[in-house]
Legacy VTK file of the C-alpha trace (Angstrom):
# vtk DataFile Version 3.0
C-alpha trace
ASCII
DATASET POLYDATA
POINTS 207 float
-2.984 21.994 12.082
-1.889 24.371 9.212
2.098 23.906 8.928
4.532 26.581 10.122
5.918 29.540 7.352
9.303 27.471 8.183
8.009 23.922 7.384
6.051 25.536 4.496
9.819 27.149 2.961
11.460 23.774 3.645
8.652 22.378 1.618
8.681 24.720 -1.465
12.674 24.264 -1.668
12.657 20.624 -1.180
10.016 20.044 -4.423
12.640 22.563 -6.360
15.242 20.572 -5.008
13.673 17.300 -6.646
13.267 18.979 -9.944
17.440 19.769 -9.810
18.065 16.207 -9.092
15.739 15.021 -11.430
17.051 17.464 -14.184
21.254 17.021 -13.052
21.399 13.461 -11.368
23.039 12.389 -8.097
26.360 11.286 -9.328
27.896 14.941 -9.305
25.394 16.700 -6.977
27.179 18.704 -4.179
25.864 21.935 -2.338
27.213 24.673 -3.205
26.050 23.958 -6.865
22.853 23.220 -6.088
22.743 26.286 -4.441
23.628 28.122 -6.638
20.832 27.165 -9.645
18.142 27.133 -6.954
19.120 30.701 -5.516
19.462 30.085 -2.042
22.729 29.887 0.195
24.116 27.051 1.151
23.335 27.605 4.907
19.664 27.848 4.331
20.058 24.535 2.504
21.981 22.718 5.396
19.476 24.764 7.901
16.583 23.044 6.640
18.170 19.372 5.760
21.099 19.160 7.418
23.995 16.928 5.504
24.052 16.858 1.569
22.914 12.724 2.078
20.202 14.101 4.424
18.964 16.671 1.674
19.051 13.836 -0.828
17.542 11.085 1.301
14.368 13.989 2.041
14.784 14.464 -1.974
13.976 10.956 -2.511
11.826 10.292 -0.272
9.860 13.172 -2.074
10.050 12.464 -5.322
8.373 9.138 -4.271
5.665 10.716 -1.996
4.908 12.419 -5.349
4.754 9.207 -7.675
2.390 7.551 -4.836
-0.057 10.414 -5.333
-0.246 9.915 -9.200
-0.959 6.246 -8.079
-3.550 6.653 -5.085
-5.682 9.300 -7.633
-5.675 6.148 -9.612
-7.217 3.793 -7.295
-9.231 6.556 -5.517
-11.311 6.854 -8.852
-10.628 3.168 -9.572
-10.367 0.965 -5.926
-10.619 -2.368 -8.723
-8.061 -0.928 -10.800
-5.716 -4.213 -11.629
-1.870 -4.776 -12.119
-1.897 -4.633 -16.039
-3.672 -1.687 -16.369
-1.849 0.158 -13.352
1.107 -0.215 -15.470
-0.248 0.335 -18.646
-1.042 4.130 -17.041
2.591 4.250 -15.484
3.722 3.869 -18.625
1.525 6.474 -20.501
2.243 8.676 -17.285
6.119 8.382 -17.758
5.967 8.710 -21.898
3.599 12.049 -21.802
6.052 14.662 -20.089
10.191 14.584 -19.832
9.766 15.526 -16.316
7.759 12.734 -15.409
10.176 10.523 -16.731
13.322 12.296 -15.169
11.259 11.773 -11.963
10.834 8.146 -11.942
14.687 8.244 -13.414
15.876 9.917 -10.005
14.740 7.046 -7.765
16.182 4.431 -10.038
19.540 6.330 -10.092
19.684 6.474 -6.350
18.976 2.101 -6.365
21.906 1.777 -8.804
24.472 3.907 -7.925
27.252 3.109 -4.889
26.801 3.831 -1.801
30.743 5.549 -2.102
28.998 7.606 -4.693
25.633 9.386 -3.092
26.498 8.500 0.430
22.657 7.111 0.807
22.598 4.525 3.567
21.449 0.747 2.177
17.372 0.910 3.079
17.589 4.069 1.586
18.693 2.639 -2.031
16.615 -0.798 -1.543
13.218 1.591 -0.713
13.328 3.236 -4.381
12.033 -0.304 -5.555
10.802 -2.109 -2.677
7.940 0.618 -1.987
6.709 -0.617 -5.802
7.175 -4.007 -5.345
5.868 -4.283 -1.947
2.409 -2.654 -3.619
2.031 -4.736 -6.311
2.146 -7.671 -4.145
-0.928 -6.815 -2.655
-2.453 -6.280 -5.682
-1.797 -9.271 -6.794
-2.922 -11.185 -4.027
-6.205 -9.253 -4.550
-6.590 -10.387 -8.026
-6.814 -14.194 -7.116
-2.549 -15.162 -7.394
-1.985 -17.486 -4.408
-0.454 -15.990 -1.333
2.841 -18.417 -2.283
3.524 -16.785 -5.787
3.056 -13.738 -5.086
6.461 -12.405 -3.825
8.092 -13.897 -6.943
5.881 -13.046 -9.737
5.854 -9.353 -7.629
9.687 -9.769 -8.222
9.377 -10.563 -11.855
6.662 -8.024 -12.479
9.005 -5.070 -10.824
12.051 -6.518 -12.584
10.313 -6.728 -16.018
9.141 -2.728 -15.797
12.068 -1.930 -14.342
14.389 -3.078 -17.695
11.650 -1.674 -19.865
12.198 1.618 -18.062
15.925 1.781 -17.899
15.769 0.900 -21.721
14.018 3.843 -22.228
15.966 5.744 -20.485
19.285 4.715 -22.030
17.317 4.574 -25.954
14.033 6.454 -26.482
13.040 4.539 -28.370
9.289 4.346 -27.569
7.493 3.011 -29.871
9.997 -0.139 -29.395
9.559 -0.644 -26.318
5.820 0.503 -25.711
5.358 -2.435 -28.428
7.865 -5.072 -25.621
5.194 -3.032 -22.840
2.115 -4.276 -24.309
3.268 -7.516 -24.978
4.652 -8.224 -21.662
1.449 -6.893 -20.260
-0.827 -9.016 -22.454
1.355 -12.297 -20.613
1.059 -10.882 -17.613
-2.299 -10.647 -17.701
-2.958 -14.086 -18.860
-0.603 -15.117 -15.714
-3.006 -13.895 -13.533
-5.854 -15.156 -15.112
-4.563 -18.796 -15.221
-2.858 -18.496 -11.619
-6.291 -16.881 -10.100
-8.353 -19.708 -12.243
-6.523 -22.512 -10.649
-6.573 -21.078 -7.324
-10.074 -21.142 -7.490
-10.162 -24.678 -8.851
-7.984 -25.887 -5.832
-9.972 -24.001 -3.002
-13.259 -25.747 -4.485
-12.308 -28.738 -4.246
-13.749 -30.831 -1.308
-10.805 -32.497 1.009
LINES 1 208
207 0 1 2 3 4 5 6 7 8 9 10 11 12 13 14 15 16 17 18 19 20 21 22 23 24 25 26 27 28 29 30 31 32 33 34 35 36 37 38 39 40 41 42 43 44 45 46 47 48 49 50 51 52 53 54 55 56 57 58 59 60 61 62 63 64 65 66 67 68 69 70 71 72 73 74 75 76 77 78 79 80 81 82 83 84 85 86 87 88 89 90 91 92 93 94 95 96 97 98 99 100 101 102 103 104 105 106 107 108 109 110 111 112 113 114 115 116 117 118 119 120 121 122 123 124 125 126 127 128 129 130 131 132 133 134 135 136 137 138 139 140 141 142 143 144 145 146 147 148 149 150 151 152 153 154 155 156 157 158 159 160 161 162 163 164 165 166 167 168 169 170 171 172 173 174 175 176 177 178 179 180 181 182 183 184 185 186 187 188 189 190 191 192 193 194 195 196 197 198 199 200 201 202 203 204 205 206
């Protein structure tokens, strides 16, 4: 069912919408500001989102709707593809536009910052990782890790990125850190070699 002109507005402004939080951050962002750079009035704003948290809970929700469909081109050309390399792409991905990077930046701003500050409601804030590491727990269990590691090294893995990120985004410096990138990546990968290995070993073995 094609979606209504309204639905189809709400749509175009809330992608802009992303791009301004992306660009200005959620600390300071209030209405009639945002209005303002994106041209509309502040009534059309609260007429298609309601509150300012429910614009930037739709915002977010967005901006990861978007990163997912970088990810599931990924695995529709590549259903194998495997946990090193989908972050080896993630980080080429982030490092070959600013606006890719300011993207991914938005979601991590909204998991740091106080609730006091951007009035987002606690799942809200604990979805801008969880979605991630929730994903690459499944992957993981698909590459041979045992069912009862793979919440923790799905922790660790998330955790790991996530520094190397926010050290980007506090330095660029990139050739610094894509260096830490592929050498965390090389361990991880022999971590899931060994862990899947063994696995195997233990399964095989007649009780």
């Amino acid at each position: 069912m094609a979606r209504t002109p309204d639905l189809e507005r709400r749509q175009e402004l809330l992608d802009r919408i992303v791009v301004y939080l992306a660009d200005n951050g959620l600390a300071q962002a209030t209405l009639r500001p945002m209005a303002a750079a994106l041209d509309v009035s502040i009534n059309r704003l609260v007429h298609h989102f309601g509150s300012k948290e429910d614009l930037i809970t739709a915002a977010l929700k967005r901006a990861i709707d978007q990163q997912l469909a970088v990810q599931d081109a990924w695995f529709a050309r590549n259903p194998n593809l495997g946990v090193v390399e989908f972050y080896r792409r993630w980080w080429r991905w982030m490092n070959a536009k600013p606006e890719h990077l300011a993207l991914v930046r938005l979601n991590y701003e909204a998991a740091a910052l106080d609730t006091s500050v951007t009035g987002l409601a606690g799942e809200v804030r604990a979805d801008q990782i969880g979605v991630w590491r929730h994903s690459v727990e499944q992957r993981l269990l698909a590459e041979g890790v045992p069912a009862g590691c793979v919440e923790l090294e799905a922790c660790l893995t998330k955790a790991t990125f996530t520094g190397l990120v926010l050290d980007l985004i506090a330095t660029g410096e990139r050739k610094r850190l894509t260096a830490a990138c592929d050498a965390w990546l090389d361990r991880l990968d022999h971590m899931i070699r060994t862990a899947a290995a063994a696995s195997r070993v233990t399964t095989s073995v007649p009780v």
